[in-house]
N, C-alpha and C positions, 0 to 999 in steps of 0.2 A: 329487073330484080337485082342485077349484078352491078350497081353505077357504082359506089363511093368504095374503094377499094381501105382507106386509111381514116380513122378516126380524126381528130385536130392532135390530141396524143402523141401520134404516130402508132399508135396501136390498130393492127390489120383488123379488118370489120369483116372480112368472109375470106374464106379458101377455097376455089373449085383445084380436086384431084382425083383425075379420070372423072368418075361420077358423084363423085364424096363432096359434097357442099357444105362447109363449117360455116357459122356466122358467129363470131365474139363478141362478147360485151368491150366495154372501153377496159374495165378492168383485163382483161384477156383471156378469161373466163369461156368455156365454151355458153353458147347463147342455146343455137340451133346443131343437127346437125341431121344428114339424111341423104337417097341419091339425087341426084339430079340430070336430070336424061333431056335430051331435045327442049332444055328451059323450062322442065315440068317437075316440079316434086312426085317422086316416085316410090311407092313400098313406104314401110315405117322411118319416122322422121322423130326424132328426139327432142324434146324443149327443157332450157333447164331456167331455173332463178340465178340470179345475177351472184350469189353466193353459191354456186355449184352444185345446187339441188336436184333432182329429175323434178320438174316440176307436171310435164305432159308428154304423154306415146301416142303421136295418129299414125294413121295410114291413111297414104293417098293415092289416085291413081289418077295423070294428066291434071295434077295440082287439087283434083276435090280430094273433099274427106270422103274416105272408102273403109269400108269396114267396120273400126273402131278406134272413137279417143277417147281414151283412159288418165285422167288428172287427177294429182293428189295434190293432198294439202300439205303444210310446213311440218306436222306429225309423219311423214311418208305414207299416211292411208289414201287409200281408193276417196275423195273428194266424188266425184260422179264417173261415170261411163256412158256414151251413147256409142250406137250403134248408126253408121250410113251408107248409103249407097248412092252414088254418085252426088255426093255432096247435100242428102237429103235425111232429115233424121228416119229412121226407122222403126228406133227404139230407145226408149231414152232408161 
């Protein structure tokens, strides 16, 4: 998950600090961001659009989707919601 540290740019593609794992667009943009423990996404993890939207909120635990992802659309509403538990929908 962690190979290509540098865009062709020169623009950095991810940051691991302590547990904090960023991933950028080429623009520089945050992409991803969330913890990262023992190589595993952990707890809530942030997603944005490449124009610094929130685009999606999961929660994971040992990299599944745990809990709930929450996406919206380019208006910032609620787009869908499910519900998982150990990476299996529960509830959509």
């Amino acid at each position: 998950m962690l190979d290509k540290k540098h865009y062709v740019n020169g623009q950095i593609n991810h940051e691991l600090v302590g547990d904090k794992l960023t991933y950028f667009f080429k623009n520089g943009k945050v992409k991803t961001k969330g913890t990262f423990i023992n190589g595993l996404m952990e707890g809530e993890w942030l997603f944005y659009r490449e124009t610094g939207q929130l685009w999606q909120i999961g929660n994971f635990k040992n990299s599944k989707k745990n809990v709930s992802i929450i996406r919206y659309n380019r208006n910032d509403h609620v787009e869908y919601q499910e519900t998982f538990e150990n990476d299996k929908i529960i509830k959509k």
